[in-house]
C-alpha positions in Angstrom: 119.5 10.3 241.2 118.4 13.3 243.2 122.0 14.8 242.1 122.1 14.2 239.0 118.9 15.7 238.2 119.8 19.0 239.9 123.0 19.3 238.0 120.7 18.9 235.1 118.7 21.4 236.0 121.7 23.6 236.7 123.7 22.6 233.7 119.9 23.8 231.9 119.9 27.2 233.9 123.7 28.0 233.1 123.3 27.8 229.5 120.0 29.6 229.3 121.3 32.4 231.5 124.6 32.6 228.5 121.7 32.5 225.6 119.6 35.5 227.0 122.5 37.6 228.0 123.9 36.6 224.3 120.8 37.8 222.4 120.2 40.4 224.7 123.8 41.7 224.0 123.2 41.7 220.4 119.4 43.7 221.1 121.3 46.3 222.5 123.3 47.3 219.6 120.3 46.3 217.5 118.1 49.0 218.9 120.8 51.3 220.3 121.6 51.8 215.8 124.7 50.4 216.3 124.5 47.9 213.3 125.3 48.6 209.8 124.5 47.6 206.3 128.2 46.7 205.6 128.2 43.9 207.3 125.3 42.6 209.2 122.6 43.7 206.0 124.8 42.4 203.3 124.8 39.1 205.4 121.1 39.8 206.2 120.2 40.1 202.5 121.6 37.5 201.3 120.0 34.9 203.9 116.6 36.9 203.2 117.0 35.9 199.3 118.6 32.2 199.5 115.6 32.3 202.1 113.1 33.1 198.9 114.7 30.7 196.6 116.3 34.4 195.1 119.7 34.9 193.6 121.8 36.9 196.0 124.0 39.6 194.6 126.0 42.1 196.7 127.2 45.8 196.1 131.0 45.0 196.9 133.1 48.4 197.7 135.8 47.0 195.1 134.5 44.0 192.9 131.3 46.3 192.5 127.8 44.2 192.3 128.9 40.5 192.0 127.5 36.8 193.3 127.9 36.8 196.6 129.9 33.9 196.4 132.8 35.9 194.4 133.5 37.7 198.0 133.9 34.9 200.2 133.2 31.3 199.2 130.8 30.6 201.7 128.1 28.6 200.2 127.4 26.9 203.9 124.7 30.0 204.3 123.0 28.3 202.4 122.3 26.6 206.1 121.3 29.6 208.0 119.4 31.1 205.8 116.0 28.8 206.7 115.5 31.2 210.2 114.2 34.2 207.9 111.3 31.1 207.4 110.1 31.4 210.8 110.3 35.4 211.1 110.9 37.9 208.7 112.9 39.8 210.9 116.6 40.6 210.8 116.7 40.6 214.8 116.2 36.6 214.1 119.9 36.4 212.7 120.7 37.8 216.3 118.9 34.8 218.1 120.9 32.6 215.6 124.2 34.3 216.3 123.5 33.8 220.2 122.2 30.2 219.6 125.4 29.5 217.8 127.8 30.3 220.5 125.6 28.6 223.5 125.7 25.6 221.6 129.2 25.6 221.4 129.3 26.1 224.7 127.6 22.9 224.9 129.6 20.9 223.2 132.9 21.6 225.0 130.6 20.8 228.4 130.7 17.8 226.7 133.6 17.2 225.4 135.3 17.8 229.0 132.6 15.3 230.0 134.3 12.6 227.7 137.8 13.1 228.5 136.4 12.5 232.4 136.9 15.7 233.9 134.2 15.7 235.7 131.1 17.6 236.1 132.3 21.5 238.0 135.5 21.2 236.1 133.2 20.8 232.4 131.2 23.7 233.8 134.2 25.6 234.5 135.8 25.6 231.4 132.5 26.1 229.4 132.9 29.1 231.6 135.9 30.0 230.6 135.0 29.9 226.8 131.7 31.3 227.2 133.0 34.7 229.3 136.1 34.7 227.0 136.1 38.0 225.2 137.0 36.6 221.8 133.9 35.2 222.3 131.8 37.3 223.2 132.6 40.4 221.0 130.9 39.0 217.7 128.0 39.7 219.6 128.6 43.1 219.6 130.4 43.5 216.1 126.8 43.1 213.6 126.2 39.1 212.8 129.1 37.4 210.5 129.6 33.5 209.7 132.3 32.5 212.1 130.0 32.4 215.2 128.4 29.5 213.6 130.7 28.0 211.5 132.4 27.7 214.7 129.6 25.0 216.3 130.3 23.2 213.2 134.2 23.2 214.2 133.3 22.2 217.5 131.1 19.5 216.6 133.7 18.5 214.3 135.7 18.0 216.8 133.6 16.1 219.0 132.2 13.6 216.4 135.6 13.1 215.4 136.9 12.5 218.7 134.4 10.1 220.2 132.5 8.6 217.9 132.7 6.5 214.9 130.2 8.0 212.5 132.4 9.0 209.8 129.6 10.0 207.3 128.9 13.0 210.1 132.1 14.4 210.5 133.1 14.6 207.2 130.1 16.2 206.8 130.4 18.7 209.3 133.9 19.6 208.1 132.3 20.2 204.9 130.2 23.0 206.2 132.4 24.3 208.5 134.7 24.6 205.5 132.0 26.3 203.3 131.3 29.3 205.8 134.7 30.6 204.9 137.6 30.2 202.2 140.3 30.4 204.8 138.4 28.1 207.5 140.4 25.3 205.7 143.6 26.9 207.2 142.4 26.8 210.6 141.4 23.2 210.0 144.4 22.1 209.0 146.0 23.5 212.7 143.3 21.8 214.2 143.8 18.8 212.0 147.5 18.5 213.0 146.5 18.3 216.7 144.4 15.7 216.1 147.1 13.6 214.4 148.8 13.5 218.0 145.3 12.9 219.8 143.4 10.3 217.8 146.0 8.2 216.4 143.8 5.7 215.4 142.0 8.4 212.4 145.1 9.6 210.7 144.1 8.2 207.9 141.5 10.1 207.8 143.1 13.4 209.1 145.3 13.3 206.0 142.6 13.1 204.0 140.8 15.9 205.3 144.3 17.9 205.4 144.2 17.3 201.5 140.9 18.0 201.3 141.0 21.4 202.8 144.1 22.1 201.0 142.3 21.2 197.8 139.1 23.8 199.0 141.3 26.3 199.6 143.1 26.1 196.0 140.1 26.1 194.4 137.9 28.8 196.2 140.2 31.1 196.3 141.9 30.7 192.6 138.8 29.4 190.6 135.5 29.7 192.6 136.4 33.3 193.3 137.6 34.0 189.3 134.5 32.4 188.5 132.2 34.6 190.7 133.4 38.4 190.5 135.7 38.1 187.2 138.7 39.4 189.2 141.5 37.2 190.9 140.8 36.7 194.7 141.0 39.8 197.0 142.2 38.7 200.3 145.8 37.4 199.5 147.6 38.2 202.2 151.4 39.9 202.0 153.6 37.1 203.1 156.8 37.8 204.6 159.7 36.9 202.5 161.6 35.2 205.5 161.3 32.7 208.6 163.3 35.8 210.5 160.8 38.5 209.1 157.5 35.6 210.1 158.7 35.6 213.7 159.4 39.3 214.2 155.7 40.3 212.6 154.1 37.6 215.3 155.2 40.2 217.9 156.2 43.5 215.8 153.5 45.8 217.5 152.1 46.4 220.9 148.7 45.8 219.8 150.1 42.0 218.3 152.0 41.6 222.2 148.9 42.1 223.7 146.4 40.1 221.6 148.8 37.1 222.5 149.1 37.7 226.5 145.3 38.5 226.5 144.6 35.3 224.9 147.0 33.0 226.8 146.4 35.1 230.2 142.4 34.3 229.9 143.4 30.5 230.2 146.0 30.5 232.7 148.5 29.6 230.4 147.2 26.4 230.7 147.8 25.7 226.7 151.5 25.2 227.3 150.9 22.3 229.2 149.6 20.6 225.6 152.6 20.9 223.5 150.7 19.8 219.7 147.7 21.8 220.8 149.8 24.8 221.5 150.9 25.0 217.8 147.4 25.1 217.1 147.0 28.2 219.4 150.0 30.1 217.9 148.7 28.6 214.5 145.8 30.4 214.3 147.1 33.5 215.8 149.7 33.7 212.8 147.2 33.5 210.2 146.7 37.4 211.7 149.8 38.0 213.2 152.2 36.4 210.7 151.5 38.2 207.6 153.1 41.7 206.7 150.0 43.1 205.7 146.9 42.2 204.8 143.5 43.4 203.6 141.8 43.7 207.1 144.5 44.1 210.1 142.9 43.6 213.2 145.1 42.9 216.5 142.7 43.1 219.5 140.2 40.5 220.3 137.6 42.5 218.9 135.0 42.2 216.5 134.4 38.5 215.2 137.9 37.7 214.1 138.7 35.5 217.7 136.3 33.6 217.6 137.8 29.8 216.4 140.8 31.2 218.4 138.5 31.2 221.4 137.3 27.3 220.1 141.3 26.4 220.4 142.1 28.0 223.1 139.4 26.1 225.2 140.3 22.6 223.7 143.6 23.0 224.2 143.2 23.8 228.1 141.2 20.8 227.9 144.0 18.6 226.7 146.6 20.3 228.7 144.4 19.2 232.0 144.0 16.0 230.9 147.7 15.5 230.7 148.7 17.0 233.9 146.3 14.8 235.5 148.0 11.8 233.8 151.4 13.1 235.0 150.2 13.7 238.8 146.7 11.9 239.2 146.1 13.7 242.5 142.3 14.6 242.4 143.1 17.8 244.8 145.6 19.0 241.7 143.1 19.3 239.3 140.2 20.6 241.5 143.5 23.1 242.5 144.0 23.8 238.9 140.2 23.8 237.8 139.7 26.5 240.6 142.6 28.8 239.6 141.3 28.4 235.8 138.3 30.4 237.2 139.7 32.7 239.0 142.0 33.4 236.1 139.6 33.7 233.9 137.3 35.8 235.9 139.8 38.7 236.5 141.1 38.4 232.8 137.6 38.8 231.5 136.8 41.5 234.3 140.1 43.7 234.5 142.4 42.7 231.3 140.2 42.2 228.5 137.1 44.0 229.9 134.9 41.2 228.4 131.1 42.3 227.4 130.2 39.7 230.2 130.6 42.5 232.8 127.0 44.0 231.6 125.6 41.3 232.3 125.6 42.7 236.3 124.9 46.2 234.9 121.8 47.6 235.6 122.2 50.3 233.4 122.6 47.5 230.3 119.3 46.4 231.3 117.5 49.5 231.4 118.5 50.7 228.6 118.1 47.5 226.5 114.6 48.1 228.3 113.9 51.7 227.0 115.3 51.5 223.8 113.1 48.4 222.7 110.0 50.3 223.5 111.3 53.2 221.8 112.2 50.6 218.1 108.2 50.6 217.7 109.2 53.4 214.3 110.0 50.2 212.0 106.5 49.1 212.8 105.8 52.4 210.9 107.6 51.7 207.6 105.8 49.9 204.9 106.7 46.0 204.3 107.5 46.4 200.8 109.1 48.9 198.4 112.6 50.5 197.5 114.4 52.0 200.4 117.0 54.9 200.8 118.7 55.0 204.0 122.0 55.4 206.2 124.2 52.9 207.1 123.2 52.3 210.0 119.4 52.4 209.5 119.4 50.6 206.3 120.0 46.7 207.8 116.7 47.3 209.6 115.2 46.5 206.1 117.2 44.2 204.2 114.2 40.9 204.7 112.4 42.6 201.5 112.7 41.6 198.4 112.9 45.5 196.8 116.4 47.5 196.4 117.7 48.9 199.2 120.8 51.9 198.4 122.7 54.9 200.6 121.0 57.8 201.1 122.3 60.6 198.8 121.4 64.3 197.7 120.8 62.3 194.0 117.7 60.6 195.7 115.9 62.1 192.9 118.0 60.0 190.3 116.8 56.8 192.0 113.4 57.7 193.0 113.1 55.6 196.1 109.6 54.3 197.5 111.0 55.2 201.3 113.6 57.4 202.5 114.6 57.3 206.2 117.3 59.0 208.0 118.1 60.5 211.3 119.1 64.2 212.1 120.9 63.5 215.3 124.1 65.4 216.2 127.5 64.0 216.6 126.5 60.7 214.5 129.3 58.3 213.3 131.2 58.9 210.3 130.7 55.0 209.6 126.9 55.8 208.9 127.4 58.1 205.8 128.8 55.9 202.8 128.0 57.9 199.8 127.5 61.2 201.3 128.9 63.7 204.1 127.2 64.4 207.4 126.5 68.4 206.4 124.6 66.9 203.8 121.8 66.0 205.5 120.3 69.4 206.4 120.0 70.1 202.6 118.7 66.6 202.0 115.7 67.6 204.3 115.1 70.6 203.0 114.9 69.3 199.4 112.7 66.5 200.7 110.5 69.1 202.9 109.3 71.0 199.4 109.0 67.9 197.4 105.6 67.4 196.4 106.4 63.4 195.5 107.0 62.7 199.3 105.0 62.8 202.3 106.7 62.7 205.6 105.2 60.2 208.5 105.3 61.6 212.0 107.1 59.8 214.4 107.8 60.6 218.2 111.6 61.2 217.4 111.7 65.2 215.9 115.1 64.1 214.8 114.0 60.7 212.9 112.8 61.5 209.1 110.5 59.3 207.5 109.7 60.3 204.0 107.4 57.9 201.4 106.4 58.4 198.1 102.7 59.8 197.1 102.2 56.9 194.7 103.6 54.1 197.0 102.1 55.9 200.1 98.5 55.6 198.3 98.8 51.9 196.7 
């Protein structure tokens, strides 16, 4: 009893300590301006108004101002979009994000617990997911829907696996399926594993392979038709060939490496699960495969690894479960389970230089530290009213209900209620949209000699804060 109540209390402490570093990960960027309207305040304003009971349009760079359902068919928002009730703060689509991931975390504790692993070798892979750099880089990459569409594939997977309550996980593969259009794809790989590990269900798994095939049809070639009046944007370029499909999975360096680094931060261990293994190399494909697509991105950056990161764990999983039905030594899997670690330590550490390793900086800290004492400027701007802003100031103000647009040297054509920007030197080309960086100066000085706008003083010299007479007086 005594045991098993400090393995609670551990289990408790090792999750906790993967939340805070999670949401303090994403502070960092927060307050460091290292977010940006495209994507974290498009997502952010959309949550704010399904939050209101508002319809939710979006400025799209090509399909122009649409429903934002005619981007990505992701109604299963609709689901986040209650945490802008307990704050109106974007910084609570962080905590979200972070809560997300732990959770998932969770669930493969448990699903390791299921398949009697044991207790260290559950925490150990939990581990191994939760330091796993395609993890861990949504954190850093603004919020998007795949870090918590992918606790719904997870618990998918879990309900499917070792219980009997159908009505749940069909209704979790609903949502997961409604966070993304091309989730259904990454189903189906996982789907097609499951064939080979619950036997029993394929009745269900074909249904559910029909079913996705079915959402995918239709999202992409009617929902998305319906919704921005255009045919659906993110067809990739296929290649014409089974020769060409195999040479584009390992064309490039970049596409070499994203393979190794994946495999490498598991041990290899998938290869020891034949069916999950295509599920690996499945959803690798559906970015390495195609000639050319929209968004190419080969690294295990940004948020595009994370159900990759999902797999790769279950599959280790699975591929432990049948070496220890091969060779049930006990001292082969604790051998195994501690080279996992190890493994996956160094990978996360020296290969893939993981954001887990500022977790044992103290510089992350002190800076996180300093630059959330120095954020107090929001407090300054008013709650309400039409902003005009940067890219990367801009998401700071998308839970209001007014227009928010770019800052430009046509402010006077759109009259905002607020306009905030910062002079800083050296800034990134990614915060000016509709403007250059040289601009600025003369935007200052215009703003400077207008008599309809009153700067605010903040400590920052370099920080402009300018708001209307009228709006500054109402």
């Amino acid at each position: 009893m005594q045991l098993r109540k400090l393995r609670i209390i551990f289990t408790a402490l090792f999750f906790s300590f993967f939340f805070v570093f999670f949401f303090s990960l994403s502070l960092s960027r927060y307050y460091s301006y290292q977010i940006f309207y495209y994507d974290f305040g498009v997502f952010s304003r959309i949550l704010w108004e399904l939050s209101r009971f508002q319809t939710p349009y979006i400025d799209h760079v090509v399909l122009g101002r649409i429903f934002f359902l005619g981007d990505h068919f992701n109604p299963s928002l609709t689901l986040v979009a209650p945490f802008y009730w307990l704050v109106s703060n974007p910084q609570i689509l962080l905590f979200e994000q972070a809560l997300a991931l732990v959770l998932t975390g969770i669930l493969i504790f448990l699903i390791a617990g299921k398949v009697k692993l044991g207790y260290i070798p559950s925490l150990v892979i939990s581990l191994s997911y939760l330091i796993f750099a395609g993890t861990e880089n949504p954190l850093v990459t603004d919020w998007h829907a795949e870090p918590t569409a992918v606790f719904f594939l997870a618990l998918f997977f879990y309900l499917f696996s070792f219980t009997q309550k159908r009505v749940l996980y069909y209704l979790t593969a609903i949502i997961f399926l409604g966070f993304k259009e091309s989730n259904a794809i990454t189903f189906i790989f996982v789907l097609t594993c499951l064939l080979v590990f619950n036997k029993e269900k394929r009745k269900d798994i074909f249904m559910l392979i029909a079913a996705s095939l079915a959402w995918l049809y239709v999202s992409t070639n009617i929902f998305s038709f319906i919704f921005s009046k255009r045919p659906y944007l993110y067809y990739p370029e296929l290649p014409t060939s089974p020769w060409e499909m195999i040479t584009n999975f390992f064309s490039t360096p970049e596409k070499r490496k994203l393979v190794f680094d994946s495999l490498i931060s598991f041990g290899f261990l998938p290869f020891f699960s034949v069916f999950g293994v295509i599920a690996v190399f499945g959803e690798l494909a559906i970015r390495l495969a195609p000639t050319k697509t929209i968004f190419q991105n080969f690294t295990l950056g940004s948020h595009y690894s994370v159900y990759l990161s999902l797999i790769l764990t279950l599959t280790t999983i699975y591929a432990i479960t049948n070496i220890k039905k091969i060779y049930p030594k006990k001292w082969l899997v604790s051998l195994i389970i501690f080279y996992l670690l190890i493994i996956s330590l160094f990978s996360a550490r020296k290969i893939t230089k993981s954001p887990i390793n500022l977790a044992f900086n103290h510089v992350f800290w002190k800076e996180l530290k300093t630059n959330g004492q120095n954020f107090n400027w929001v407090d300054k701007i008013p709650k309400k009213g039409t902003v005009m802003s940067l890219n990367n100031l801009l998401p700071y103000f998308s839970a209001r209900t007014e227009k928010l647009s770019f800052l430009n040297k046509y402010y006077k054509e759109v009259e905002p209620d607020i306009i905030i920007f910062n002079m800083t030197p050296g800034q990134s080309a990614n915060n000016f949209w509709s403007m250059e960086e040289k601009d600025l100066g003369l935007i200052r000085d215009f703003l400077l000699q207008d008599k309809d706008y009153v700067r605010t003083k903040t400590d920052d010299k370099l920080l402009f804060i300018f708001i209307k007479k009228f709006f500054r007086s109402s």
